[in-house]
Backbone as a ProteinNet text record, in pm:
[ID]
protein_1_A
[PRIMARY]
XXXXXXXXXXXXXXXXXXXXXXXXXXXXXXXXXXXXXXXXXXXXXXXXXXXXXXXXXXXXXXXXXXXXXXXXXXXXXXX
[TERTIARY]
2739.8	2665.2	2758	2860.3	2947.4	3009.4	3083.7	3146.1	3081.5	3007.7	2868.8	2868	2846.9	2880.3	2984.2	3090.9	3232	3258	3208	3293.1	3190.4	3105	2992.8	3075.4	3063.2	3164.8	3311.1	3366.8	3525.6	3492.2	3417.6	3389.2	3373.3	3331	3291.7	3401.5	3549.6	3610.2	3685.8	3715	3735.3	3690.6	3544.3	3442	3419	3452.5	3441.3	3586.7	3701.5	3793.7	3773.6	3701	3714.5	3624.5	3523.9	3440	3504.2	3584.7	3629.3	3765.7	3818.7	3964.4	3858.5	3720.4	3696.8	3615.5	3583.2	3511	3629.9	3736.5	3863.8	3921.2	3944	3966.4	3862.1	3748.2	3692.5	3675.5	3677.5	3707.6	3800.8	3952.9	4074.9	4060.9	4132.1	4137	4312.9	4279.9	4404.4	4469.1	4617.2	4690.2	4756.7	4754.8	4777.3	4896.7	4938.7	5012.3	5110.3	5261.4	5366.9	5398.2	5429.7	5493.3	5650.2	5723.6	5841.5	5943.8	6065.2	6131.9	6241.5	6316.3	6339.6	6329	6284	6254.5	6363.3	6315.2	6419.6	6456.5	6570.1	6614.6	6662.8	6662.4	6750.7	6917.1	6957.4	7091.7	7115.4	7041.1	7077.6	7057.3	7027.4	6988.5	7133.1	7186.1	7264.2	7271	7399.6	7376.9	7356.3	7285	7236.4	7394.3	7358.1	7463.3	7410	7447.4	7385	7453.8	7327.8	7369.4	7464.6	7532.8	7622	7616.4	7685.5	7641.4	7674	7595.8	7596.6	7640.5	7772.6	7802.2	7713.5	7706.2	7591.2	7656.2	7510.5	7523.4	7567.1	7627.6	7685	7547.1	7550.5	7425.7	7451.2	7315	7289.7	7309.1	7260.2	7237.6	7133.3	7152.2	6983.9	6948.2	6833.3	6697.5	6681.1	6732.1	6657.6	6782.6	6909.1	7025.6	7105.3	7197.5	7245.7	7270.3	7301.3	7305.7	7194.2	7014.1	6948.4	6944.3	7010.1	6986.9	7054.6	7188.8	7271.4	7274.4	7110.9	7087.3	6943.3	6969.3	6866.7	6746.7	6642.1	6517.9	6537.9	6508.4	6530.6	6406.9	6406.8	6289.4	6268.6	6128.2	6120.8	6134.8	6117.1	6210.4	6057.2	6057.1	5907.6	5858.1	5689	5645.1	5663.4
17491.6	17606.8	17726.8	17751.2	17875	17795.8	17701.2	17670.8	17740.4	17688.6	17727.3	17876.6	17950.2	18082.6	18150.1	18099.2	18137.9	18101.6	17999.9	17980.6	18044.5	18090.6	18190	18351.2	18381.2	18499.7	18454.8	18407.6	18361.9	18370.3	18239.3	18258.5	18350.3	18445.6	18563.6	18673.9	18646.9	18787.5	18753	18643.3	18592	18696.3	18633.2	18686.6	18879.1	18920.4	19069.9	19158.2	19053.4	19108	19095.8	18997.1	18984.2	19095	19136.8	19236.8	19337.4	19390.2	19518.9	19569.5	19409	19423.4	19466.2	19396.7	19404.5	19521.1	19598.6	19742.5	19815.9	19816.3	19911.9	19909	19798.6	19755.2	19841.2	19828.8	19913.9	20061.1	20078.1	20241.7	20305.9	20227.8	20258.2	20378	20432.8	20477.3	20437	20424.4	20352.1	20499.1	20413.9	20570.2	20584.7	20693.8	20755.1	20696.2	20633.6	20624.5	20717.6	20686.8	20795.4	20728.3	20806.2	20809.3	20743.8	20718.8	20686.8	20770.8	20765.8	20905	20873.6	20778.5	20783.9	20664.1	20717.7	20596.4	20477.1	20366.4	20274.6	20234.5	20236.8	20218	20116	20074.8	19976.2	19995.1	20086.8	20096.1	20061.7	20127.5	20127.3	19948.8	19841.6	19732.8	19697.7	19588.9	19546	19368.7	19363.5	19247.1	19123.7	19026.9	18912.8	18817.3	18759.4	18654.1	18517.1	18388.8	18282.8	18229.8	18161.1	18075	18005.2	17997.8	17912.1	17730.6	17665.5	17547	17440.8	17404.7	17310.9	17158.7	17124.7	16969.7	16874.9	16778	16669.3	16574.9	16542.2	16460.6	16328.5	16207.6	16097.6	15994.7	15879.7	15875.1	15706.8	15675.7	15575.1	15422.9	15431.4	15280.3	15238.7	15071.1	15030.9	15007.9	14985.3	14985.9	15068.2	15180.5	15316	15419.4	15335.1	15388.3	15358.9	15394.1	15360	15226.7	15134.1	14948.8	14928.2	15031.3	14954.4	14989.5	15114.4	15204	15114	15094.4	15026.4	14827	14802.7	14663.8	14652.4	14606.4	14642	14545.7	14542.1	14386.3	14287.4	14200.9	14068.2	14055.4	14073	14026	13914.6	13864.7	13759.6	13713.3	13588.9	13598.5	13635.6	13683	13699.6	13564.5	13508.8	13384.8	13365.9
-1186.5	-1235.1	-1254.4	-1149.8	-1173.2	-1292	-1287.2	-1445.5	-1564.9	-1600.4	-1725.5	-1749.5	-1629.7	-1669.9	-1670.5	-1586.8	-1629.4	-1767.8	-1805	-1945.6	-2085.2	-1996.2	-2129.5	-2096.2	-2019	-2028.2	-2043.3	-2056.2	-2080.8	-2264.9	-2282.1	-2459.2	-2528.8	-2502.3	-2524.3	-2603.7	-2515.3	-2502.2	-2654.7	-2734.7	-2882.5	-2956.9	-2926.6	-3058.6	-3027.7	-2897.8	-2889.9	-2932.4	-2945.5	-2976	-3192.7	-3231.5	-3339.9	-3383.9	-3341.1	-3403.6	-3347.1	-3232.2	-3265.7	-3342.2	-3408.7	-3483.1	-3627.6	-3671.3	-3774.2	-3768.4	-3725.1	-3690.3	-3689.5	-3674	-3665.1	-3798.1	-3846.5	-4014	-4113.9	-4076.9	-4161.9	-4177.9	-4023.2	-4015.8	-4050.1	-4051.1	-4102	-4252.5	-4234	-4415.3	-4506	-4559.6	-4698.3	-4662.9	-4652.8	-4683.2	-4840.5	-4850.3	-4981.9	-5066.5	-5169.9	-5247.7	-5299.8	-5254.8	-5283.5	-5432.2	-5468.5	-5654.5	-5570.8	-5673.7	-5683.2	-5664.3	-5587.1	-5586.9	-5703	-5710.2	-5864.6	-5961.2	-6058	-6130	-6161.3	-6195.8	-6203.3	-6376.8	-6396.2	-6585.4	-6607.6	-6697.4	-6754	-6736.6	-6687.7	-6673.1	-6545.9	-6404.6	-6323.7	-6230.5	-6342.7	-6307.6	-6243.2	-6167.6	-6181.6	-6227.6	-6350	-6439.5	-6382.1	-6465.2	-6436.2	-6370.4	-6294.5	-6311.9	-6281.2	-6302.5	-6266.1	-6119.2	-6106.8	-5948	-5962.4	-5867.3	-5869.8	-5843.2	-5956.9	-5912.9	-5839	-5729.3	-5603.9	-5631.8	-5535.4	-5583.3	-5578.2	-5686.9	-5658	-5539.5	-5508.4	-5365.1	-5409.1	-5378.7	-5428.7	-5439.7	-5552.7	-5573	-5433	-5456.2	-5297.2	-5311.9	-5478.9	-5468.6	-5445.5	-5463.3	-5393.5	-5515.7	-5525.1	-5634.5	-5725.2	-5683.5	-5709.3	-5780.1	-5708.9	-5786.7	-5876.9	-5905.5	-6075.7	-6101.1	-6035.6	-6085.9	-6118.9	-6118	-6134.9	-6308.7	-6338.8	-6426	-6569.4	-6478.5	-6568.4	-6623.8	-6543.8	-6612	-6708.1	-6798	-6896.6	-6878.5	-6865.5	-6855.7	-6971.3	-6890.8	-6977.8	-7011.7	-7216.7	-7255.2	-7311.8	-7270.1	-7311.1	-7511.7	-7543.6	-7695.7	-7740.1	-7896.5	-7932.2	-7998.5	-8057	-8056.4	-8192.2
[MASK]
+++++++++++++++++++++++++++++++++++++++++++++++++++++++++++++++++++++++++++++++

């Protein structure tokens, strides 16, 4: 019997923390939007450059790797 109500007040403290995070959320007010302090130009971009490119990994083999690539299917002759 003490179980049962320990764990009805234990359950509880979730759902009282969720309504007073979502009661605080709403009371909140948005803060104000600052403008930009300086604008940004087309000059002050700095230029594109590309990624650099990463060595390929060596291929594995198998089924799936290039011997299978490099044998063509044997078709059958036509009738």
């Amino acid at each position: 019997m003490v179980e049962i109500i320990f764990l009805m007040l234990v359950l509880k403290l979730p759902i009282l923390y969720l309504i007073a995070v979502v009661w605080w959320a709403v009371r909140a007010e948005p803060n104000p939007e600052e403008p930009a302090l300086l604008p940004v130009t087309a000059d002050d971009e700095p230029p594109h450059r590309p990624r650099p490119l990463r060595p390929r990994r060596p291929s594995r083999g198998g089924p799936h790797g290039r011997e299978r690539a490099a044998r063509k299917p044997v078709r059958a002759p036509a009738r």
